[in-house]
Backbone as CSV, one residue per row, in Angstrom:
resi,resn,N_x,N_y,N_z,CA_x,CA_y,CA_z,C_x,C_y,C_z
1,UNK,-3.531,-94.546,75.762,-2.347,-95.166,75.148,-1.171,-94.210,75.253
2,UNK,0.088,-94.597,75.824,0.828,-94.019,75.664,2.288,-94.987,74.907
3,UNK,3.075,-93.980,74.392,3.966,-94.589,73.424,5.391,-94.115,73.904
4,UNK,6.384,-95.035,73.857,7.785,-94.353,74.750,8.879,-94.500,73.852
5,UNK,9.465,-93.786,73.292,10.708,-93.972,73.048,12.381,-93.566,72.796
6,UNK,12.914,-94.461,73.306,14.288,-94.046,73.885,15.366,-93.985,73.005
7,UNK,16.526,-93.367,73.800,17.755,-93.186,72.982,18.843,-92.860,74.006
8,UNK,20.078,-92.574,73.421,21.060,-92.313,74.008,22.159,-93.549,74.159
9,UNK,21.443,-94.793,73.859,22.383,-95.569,74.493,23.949,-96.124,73.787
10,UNK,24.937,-96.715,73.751,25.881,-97.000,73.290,27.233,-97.701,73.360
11,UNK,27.782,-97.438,73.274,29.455,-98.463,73.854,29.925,-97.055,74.291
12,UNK,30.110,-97.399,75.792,31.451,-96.713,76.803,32.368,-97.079,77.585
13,UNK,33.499,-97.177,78.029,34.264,-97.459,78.219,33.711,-97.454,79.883
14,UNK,34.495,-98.391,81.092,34.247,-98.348,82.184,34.587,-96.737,82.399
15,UNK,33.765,-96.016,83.330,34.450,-95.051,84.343,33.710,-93.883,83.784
16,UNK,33.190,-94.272,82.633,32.493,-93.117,81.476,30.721,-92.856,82.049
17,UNK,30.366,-92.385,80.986,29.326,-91.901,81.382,27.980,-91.561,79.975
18,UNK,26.940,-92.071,80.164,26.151,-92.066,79.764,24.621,-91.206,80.024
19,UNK,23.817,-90.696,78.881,22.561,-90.281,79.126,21.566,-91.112,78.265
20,UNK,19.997,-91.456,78.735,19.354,-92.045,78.297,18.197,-91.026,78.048
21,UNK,17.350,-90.619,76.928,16.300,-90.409,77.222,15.162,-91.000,76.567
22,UNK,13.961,-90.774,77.328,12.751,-91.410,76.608,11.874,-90.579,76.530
23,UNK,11.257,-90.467,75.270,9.900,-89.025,74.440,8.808,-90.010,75.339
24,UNK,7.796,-89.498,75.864,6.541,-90.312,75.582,5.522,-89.324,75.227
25,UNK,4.817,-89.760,74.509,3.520,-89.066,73.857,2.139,-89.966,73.903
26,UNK,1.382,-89.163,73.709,0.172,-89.923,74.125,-0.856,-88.898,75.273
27,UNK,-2.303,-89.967,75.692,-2.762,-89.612,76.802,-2.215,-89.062,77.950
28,UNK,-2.254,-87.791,78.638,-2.080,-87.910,79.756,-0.937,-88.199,80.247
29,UNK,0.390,-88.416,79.551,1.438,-88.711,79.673,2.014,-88.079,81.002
30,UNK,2.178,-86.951,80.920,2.574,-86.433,82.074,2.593,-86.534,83.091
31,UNK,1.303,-87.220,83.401,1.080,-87.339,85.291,1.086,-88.876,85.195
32,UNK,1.919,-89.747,84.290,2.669,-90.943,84.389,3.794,-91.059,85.262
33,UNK,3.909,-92.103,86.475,5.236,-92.460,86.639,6.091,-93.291,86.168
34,UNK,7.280,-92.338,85.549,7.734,-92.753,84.923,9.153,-93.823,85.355
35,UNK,9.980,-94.924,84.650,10.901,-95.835,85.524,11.748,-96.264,84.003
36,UNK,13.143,-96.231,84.803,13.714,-97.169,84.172,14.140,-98.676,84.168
37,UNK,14.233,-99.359,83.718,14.630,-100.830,84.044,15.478,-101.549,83.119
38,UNK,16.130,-101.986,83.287,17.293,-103.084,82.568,17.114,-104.468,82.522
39,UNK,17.925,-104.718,81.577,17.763,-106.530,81.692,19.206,-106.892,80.700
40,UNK,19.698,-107.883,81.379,20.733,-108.101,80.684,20.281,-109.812,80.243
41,UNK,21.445,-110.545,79.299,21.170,-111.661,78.977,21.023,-112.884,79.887
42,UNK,19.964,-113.411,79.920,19.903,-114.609,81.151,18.978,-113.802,82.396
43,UNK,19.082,-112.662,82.070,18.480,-112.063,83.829,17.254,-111.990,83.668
44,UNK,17.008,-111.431,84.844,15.602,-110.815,85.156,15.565,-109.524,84.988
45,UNK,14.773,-108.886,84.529,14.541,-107.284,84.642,14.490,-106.689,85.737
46,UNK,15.132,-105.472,85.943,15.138,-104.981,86.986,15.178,-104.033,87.282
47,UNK,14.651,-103.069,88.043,14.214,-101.305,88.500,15.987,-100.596,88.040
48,UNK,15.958,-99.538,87.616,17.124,-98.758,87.978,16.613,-97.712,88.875
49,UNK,15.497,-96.899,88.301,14.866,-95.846,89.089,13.944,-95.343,88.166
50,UNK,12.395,-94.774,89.053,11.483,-93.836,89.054,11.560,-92.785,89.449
51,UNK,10.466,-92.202,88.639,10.269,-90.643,88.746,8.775,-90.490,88.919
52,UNK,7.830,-89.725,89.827,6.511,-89.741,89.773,6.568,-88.291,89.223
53,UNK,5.220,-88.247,88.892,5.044,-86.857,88.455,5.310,-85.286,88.612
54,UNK,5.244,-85.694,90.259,5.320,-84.572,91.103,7.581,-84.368,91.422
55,UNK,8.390,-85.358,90.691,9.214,-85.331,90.931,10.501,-85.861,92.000
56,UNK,9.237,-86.904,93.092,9.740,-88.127,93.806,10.495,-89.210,93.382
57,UNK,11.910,-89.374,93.545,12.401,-90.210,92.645,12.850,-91.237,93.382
58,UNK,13.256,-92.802,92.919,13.760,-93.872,93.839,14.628,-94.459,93.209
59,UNK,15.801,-95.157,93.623,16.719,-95.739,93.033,17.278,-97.500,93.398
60,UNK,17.505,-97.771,92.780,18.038,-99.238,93.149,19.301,-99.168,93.922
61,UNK,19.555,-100.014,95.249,20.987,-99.468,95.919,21.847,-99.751,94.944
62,UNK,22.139,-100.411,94.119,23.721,-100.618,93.389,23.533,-99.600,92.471
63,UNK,22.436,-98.095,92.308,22.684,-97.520,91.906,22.804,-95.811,91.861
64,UNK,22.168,-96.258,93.160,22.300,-94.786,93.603,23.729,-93.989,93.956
65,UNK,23.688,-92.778,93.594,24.760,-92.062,93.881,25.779,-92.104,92.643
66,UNK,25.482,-93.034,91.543,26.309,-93.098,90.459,25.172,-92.573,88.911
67,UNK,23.459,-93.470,89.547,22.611,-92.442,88.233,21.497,-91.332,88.705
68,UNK,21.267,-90.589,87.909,20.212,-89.457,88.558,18.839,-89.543,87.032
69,UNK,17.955,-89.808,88.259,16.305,-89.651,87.176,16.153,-88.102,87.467
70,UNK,15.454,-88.035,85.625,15.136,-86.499,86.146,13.864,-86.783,85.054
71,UNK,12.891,-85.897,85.494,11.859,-85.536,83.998,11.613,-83.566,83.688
72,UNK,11.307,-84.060,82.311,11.152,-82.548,81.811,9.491,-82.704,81.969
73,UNK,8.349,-82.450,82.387,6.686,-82.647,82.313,6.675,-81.621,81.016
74,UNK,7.161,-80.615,80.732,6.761,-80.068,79.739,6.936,-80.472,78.372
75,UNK,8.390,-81.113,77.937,8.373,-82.221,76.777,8.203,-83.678,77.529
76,UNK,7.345,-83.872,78.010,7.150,-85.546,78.565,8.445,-86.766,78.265
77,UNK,9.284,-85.997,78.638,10.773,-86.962,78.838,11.486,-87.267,79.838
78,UNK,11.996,-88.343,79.841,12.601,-88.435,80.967,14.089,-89.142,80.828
79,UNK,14.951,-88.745,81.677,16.202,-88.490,81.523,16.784,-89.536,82.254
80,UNK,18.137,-90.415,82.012,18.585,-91.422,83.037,20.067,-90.968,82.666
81,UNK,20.591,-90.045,83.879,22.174,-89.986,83.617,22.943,-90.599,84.532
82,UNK,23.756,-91.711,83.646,24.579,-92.488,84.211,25.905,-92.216,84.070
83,UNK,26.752,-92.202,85.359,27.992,-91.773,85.563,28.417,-93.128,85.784
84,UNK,30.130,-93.081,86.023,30.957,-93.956,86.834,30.690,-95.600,86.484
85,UNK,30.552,-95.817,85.295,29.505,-96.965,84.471,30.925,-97.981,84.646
86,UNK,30.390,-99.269,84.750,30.656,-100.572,85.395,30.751,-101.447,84.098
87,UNK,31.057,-102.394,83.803,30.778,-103.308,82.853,29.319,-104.614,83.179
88,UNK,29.371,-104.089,84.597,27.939,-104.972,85.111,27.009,-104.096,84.715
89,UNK,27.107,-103.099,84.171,25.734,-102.248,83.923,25.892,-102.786,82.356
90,UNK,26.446,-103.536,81.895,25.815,-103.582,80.423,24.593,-104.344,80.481
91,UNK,23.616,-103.560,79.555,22.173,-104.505,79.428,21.597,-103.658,78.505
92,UNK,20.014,-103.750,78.292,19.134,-103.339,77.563,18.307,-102.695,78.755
93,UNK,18.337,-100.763,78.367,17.744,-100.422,79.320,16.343,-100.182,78.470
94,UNK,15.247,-100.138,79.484,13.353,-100.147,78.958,13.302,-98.831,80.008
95,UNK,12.074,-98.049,79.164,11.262,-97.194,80.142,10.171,-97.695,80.287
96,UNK,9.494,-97.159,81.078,8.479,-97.880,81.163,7.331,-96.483,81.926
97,UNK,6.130,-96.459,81.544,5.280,-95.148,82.087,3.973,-96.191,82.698
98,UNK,3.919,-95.718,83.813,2.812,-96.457,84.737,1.842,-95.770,85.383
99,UNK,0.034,-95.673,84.972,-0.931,-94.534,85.534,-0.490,-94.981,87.048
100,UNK,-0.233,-94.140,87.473,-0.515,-93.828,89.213,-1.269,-94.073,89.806
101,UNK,-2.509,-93.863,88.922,-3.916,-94.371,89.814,-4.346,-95.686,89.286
102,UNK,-4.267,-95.950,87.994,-4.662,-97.143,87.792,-3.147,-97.672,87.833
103,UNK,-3.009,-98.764,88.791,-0.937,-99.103,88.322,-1.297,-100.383,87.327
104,UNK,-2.043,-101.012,87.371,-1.710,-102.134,85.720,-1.840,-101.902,84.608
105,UNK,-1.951,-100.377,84.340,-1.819,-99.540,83.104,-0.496,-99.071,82.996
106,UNK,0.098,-99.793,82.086,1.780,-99.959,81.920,2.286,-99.911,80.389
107,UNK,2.930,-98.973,80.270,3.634,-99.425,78.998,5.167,-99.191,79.104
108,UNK,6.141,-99.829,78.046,6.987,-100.168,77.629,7.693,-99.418,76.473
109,UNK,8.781,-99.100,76.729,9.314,-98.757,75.412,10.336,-99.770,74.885
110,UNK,11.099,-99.831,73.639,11.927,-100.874,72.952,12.850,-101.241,73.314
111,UNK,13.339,-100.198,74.684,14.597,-100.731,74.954,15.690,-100.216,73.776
112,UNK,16.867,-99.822,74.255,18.376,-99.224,74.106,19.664,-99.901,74.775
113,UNK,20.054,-100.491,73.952,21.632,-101.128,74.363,22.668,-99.924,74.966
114,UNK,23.072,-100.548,76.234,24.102,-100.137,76.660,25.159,-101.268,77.029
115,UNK,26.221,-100.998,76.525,27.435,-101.577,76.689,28.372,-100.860,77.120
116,UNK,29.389,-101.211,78.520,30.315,-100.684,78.978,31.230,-101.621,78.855
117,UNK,32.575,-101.603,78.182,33.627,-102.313,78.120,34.710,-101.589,77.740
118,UNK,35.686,-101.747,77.595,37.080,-101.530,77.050,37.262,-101.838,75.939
């Protein structure tokens, strides 16, 4: 069992900039890959970016080059810093930690509002 939960999120203005992070504790946490994902109202959920254990990271094209995944393995956190923020990035961002070896061993954290507006 692992348990995730996040913070950071808030109201910023377009052009601003945001950090997300998520604690996870639990089993084995560490050699989880770890992901962020969003969902706004009406949508579908959707990848922002992973991090595997070893520090391989992937990004969604509408977002690369504007957020950077990072993890700490030693406090089992993981970091989503978002720059150059859009008003299309408002949503509810989720982490989410996935065994590597087993992948339908998945959990979820509560999710953190982000809002970018004026």
């Amino acid at each position: 069992q692992v348990q995730l939960v996040e913070s950071g999120g808030g109201l910023v203005q377009p052009g601003g900039s945001l950090r997300l992070s998520c604690a996870a504790s639990g089993t084995a946490a560490s050699i989880y890959t770890m992901a962020w994902y969003r969902q706004d109202a009406g949508k579908q959920r959707e990848l922002v970016a992973a991090i595997t254990s070893g520090g391989s990271t992937n990004y969604a094209d509408s977002m690369k080059g504007r957020f950077t995944i990072s993890r700490d393995n030693a406090k089992n956190t993981v970091y989503l810093q978002m720059n150059s923020l859009k008003p299309e990035d408002t949503a509810v961002y989720y982490c989410n930690a996935r065994n590597p070896i087993i992948v339908s061993l998945a959990y979820w954290g509560q999710g953190t509002q982000v809002t970018v507006s004026s």
